[in-house]
C-alpha positions as CSV (number, residue, x, y, z in Angstrom):
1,X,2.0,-30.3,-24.4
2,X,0.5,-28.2,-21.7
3,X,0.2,-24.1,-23.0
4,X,3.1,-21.9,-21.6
5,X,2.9,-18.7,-20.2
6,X,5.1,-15.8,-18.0
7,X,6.3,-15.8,-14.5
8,X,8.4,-13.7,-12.8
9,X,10.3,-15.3,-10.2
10,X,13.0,-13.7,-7.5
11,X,16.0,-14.6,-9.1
12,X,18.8,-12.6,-6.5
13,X,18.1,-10.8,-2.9
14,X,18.8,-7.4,-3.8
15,X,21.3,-5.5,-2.7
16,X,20.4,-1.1,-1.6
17,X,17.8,-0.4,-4.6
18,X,16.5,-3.6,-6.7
19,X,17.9,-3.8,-10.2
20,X,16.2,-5.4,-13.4
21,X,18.7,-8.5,-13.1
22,X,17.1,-9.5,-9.5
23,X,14.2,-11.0,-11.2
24,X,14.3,-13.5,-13.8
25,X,11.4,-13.9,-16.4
26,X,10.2,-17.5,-17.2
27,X,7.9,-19.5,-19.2
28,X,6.3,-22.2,-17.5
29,X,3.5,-24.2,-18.3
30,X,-0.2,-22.9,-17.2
31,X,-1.7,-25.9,-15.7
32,X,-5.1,-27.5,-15.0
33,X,-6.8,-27.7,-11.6
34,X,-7.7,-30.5,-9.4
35,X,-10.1,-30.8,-7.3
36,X,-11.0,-27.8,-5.1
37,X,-9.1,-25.4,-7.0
38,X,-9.6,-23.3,-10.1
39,X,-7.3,-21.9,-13.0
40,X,-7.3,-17.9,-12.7
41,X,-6.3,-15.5,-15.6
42,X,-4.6,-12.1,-14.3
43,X,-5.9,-9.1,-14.9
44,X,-4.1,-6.8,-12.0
45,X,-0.9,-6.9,-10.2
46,X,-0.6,-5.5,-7.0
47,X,2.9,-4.0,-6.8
48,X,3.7,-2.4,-3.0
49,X,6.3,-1.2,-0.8
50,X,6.7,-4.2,1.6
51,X,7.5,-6.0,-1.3
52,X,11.1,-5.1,-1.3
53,X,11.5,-6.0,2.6
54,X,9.9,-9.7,1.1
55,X,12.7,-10.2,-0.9
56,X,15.2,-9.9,1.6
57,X,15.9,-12.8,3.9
58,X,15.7,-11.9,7.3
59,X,13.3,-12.5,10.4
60,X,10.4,-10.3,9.9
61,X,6.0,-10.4,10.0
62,X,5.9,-12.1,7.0
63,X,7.7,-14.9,5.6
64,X,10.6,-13.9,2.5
65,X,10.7,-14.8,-0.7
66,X,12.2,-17.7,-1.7
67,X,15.2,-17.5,-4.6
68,X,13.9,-19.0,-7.8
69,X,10.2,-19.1,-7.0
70,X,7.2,-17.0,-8.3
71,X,6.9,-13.8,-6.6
72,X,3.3,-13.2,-5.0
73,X,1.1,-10.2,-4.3
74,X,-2.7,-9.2,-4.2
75,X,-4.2,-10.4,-8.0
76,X,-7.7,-9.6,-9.1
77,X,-8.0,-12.4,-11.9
78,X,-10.9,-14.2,-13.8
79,X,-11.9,-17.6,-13.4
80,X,-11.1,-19.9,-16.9
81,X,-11.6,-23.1,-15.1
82,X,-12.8,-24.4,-12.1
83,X,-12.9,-27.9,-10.4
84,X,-14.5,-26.1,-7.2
85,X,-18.3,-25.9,-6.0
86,X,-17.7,-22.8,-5.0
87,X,-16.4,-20.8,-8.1
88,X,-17.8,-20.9,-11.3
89,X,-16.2,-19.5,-15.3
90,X,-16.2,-16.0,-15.4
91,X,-15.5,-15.4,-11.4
92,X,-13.9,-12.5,-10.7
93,X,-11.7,-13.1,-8.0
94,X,-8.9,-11.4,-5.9
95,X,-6.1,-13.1,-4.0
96,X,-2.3,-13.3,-3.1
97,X,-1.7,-15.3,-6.2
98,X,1.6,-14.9,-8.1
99,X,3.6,-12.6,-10.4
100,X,2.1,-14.7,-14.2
101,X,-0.4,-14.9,-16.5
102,X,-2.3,-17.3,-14.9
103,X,-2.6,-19.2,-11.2
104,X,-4.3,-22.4,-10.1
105,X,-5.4,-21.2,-6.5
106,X,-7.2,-23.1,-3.9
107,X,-10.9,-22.1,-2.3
108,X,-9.6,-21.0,0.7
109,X,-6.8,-18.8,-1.3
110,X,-9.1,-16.4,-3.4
111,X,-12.6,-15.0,-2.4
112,X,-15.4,-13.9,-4.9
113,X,-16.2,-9.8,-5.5
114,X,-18.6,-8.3,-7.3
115,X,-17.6,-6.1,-10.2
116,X,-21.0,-4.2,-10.0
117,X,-20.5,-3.0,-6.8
118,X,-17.3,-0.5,-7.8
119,X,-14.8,-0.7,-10.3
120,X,-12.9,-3.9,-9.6
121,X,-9.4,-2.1,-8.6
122,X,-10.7,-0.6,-5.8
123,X,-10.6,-4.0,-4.3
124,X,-6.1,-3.5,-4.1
125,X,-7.1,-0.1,-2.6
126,X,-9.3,2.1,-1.4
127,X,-11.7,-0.8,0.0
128,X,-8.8,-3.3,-0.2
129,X,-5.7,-3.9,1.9
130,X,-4.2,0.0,1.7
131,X,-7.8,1.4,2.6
132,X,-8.0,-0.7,5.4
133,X,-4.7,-0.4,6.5
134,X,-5.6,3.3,6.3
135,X,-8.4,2.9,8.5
136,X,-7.1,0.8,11.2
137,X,-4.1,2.5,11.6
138,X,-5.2,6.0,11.4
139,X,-8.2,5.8,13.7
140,X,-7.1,2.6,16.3
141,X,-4.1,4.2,16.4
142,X,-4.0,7.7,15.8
143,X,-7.7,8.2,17.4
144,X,-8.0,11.5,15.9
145,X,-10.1,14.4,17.4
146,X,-12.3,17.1,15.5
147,X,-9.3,19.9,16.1
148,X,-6.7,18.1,16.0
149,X,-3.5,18.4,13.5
150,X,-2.5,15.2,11.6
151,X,0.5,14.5,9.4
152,X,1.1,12.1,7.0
153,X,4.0,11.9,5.3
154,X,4.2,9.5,2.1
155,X,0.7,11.9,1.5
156,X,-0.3,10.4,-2.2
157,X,0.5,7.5,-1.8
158,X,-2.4,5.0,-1.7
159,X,-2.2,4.8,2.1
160,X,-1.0,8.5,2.5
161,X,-4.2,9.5,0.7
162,X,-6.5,7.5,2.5
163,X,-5.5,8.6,5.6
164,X,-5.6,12.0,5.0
165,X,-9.1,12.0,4.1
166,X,-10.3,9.9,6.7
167,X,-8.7,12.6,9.1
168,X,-10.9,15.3,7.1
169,X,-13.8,13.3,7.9
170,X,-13.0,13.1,11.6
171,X,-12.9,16.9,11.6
172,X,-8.6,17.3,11.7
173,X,-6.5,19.8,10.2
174,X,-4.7,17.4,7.9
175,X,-1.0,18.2,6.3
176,X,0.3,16.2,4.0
177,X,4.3,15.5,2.5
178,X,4.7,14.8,-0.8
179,X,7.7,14.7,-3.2
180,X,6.1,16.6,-6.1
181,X,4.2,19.8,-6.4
182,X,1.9,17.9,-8.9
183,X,1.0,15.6,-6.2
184,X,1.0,18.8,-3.6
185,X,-1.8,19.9,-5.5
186,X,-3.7,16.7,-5.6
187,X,-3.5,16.7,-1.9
188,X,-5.0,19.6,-1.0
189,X,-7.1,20.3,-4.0
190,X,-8.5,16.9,-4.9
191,X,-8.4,15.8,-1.5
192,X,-9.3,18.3,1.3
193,X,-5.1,18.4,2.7
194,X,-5.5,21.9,4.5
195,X,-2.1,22.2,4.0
196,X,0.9,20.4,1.6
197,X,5.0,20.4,2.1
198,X,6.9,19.2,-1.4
199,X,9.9,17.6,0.9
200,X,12.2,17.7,-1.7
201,X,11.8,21.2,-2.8
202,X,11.0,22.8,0.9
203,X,13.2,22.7,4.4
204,X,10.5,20.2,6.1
205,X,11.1,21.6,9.7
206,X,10.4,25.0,9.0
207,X,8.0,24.3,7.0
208,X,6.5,22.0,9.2
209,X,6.5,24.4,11.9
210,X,4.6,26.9,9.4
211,X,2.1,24.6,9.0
212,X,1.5,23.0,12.5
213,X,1.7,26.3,14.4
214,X,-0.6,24.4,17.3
215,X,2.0,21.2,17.1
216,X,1.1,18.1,16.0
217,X,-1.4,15.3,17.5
218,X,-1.1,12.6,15.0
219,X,2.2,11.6,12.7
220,X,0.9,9.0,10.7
221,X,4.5,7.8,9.0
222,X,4.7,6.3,6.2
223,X,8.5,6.8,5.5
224,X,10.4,7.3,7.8
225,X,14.2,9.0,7.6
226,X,14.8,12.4,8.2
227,X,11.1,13.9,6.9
228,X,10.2,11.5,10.3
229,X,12.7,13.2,12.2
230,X,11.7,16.6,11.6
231,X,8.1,15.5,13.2
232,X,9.2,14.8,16.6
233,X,10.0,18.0,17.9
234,X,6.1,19.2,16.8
235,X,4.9,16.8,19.0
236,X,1.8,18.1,21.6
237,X,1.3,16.2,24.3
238,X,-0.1,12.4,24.6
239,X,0.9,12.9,20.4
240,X,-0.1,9.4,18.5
241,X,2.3,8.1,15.9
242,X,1.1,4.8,13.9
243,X,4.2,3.4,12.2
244,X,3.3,1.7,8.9
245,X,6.1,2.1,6.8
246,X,9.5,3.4,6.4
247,X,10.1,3.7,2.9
248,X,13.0,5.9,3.0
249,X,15.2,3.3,3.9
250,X,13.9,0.1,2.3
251,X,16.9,0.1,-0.3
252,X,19.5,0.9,2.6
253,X,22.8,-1.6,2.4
254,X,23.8,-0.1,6.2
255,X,21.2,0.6,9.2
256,X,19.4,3.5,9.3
257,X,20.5,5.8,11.7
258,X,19.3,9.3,12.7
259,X,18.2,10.9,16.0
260,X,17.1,9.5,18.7
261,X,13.0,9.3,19.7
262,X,12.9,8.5,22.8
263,X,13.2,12.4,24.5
264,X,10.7,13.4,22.7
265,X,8.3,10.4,23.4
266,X,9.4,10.5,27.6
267,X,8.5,14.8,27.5
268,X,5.3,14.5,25.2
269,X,4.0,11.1,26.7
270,X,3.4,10.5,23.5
271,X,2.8,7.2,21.8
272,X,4.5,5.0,18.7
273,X,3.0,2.0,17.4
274,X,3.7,-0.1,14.7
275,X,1.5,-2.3,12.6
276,X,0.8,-4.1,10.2
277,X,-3.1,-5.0,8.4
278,X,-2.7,-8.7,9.6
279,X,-3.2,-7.2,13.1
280,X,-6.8,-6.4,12.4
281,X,-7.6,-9.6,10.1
282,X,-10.9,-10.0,12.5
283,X,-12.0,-6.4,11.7
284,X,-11.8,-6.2,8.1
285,X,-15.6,-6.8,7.5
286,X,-16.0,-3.4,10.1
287,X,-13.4,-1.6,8.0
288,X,-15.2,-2.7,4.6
289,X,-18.2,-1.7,5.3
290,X,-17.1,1.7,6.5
291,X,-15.0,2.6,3.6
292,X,-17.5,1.2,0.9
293,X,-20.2,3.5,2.6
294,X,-17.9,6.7,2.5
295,X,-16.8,5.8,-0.6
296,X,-20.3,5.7,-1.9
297,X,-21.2,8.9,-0.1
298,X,-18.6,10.7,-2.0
299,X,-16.5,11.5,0.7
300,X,-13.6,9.5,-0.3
301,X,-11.6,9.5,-3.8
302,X,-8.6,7.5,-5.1
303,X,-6.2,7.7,-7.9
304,X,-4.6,4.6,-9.7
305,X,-1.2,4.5,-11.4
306,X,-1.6,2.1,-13.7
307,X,1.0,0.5,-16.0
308,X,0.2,-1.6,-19.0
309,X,1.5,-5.2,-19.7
310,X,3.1,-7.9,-18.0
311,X,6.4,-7.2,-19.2
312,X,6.5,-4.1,-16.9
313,X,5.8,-5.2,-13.6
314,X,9.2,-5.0,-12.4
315,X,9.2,-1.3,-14.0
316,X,6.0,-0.4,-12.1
317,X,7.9,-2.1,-8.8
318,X,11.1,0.3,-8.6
319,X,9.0,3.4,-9.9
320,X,7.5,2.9,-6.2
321,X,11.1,4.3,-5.2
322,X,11.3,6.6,-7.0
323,X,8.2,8.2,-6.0
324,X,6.5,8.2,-9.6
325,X,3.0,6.9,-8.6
326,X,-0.1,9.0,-7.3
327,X,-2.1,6.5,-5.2
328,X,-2.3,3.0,-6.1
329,X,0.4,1.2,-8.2
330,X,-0.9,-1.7,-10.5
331,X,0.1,-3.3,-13.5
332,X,-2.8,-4.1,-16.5
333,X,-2.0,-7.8,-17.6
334,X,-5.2,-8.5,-19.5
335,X,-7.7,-6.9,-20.9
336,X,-11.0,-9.1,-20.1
337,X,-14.5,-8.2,-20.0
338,X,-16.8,-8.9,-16.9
């Protein structure tokens, strides 16, 4: 009889903010490979924002999750058993593998990294899919100038952080919106944020307008709502705004509504773009490189939330909406040497 082990599989669409009883915990059993594939043991979980779009299903970049199926996300995981030329035991590997203990993945589905390089989570973030979606949107995008003022809202967040200090590097004046003082702090006195607005303490405009007293160049949004609507009358002219999230209303039953863009895009000639990392799959290896070297160089840091133990991925999910995370959120579900 094959050994079992945990899953965690979409078990209802949700309906406004995702509930324990949307996900259903199973034990299935683990598995061997066949040729070209290998049997990976977790380590981290990935948990993210777009997960919750995912699990609704409508028309969108990326296809939904299906009811009653394992729920997948990026996976750093060890290699236990391999029937591939290409990975051998002990492989550390990341991949879009699924919500359990272990995965039998294909070659093409995982890719080798070197945990000698830097600590192995930086692969889910600062050099991984948020710091590159960071990079790409911020400076394709955005195209910041030394001088110029740049907001992100969604600030700590593992994006949000990024992108702030990539701004710093390009010589901006960099404000940041956060939804704690704690992480306030962070911002500006981990990170180099010239400036920091705790939206649920503060009246964003005003203090928008305080802290953008030249107007703002580049919104990088990473929530969207009414923080997002309190941007648009700061906007100079030819203002950028990369669109990569819109948190705020992920958990909505009814359509977000709020005022209108388009005025303030026709008088600024300014420009809104949205994206997503998939759009820059061909320039990951330029994106990589860059943030390995500043990373390296010491001019970029990066927080972890980390929650221990398989049984509490679905906590670590919905803290995301609740704003309880500083940087990236992953859940521990082994401890393995490597």
């Amino acid at each position: 009889m094959s050994q079992m082990q945990k899953q965690i599989k979409l078990a209802k669409r949700p309906i406004g903010t995702p509930v324990m009883e949307d996900f259903a915990f199973i034990d299935a059993p683990i598995g061997t490979p066949s040729n070209g594939e290998v049997l990976v043991r977790t380590i981290y979980i990935s948990v993210d924002p777009y997960l919750r779009g995912r699990m609704q299903d409508v028309k969108s970049y990326i296809p939904p999750f299906q009811l009653n199926e394992v729920i997948t996300s990026g996976v750093i995981g060890q290699v236990v058993d391999s029937k591939s030329e290409l990975f051998a035991k002990g492989d550390v590997i990341i991949g879009n593998l699924g919500w359990q203990e272990y995965s039998i993945a294909k070659e093409k589905e995982i890719r080798k990294i070197d945990p000698k390089q830097a600590p192995v989570t930086a692969n889910l973030s600062i050099i991984g899919l948020t710091g590159l979606t960071a990079y790409f949107g911020l400076l394709d995008i955005g195209q910041p100038k030394a001088g110029e003022t740049v907001v992100v809202s969604g600030a700590a967040g593992a994006v949000g952080a990024t992108v702030g200090q990539i701004a710093k590097i390009k010589g901006t004046r960099v404000v940041g919106i956060a939804g704690t003082d704690e992480k306030c702090r962070y911002l500006i006195n981990e990170l180099g944020f010239d400036a920091a607005i705790n939206y649920k303490k503060e009246d964003v405009p005003s203090a928008l307008e305080k802290a953008c007293p030249n107007g703002i160049d580049i919104y990088f949004d990473n929530v969207g709502g009414s923080i997002s609507d309190a941007v648009f009358p700061l906007l100079n002219k030819y203002a950028r705004i990369p669109i990569c999230g819109a948190i705020s209303s992920y958990n909505n039953v009814n359509i977000d509504m709020g005022p209108r863009v388009q005025t303030y895009l026709i008088k600024t000639s300014a420009l809104m773009k949205g994206f997503t990392l998939g759009d820059y799959s061909n320039r990951f290896k330029e994106g990589g490189t860059a943030l390995a070297a500043w990373l390296n160089e010491g001019k970029l840091k990066y927080e972890e939330t980390i929650t221990e133990g398989f049984d509490h991925i679905i906590d670590a999910f919905l803290d995301l909406f609740k704003g309880a995370n500083i940087g990236k959120s992953l859940v521990k579900v082994a401890d393995i040497k490597y």
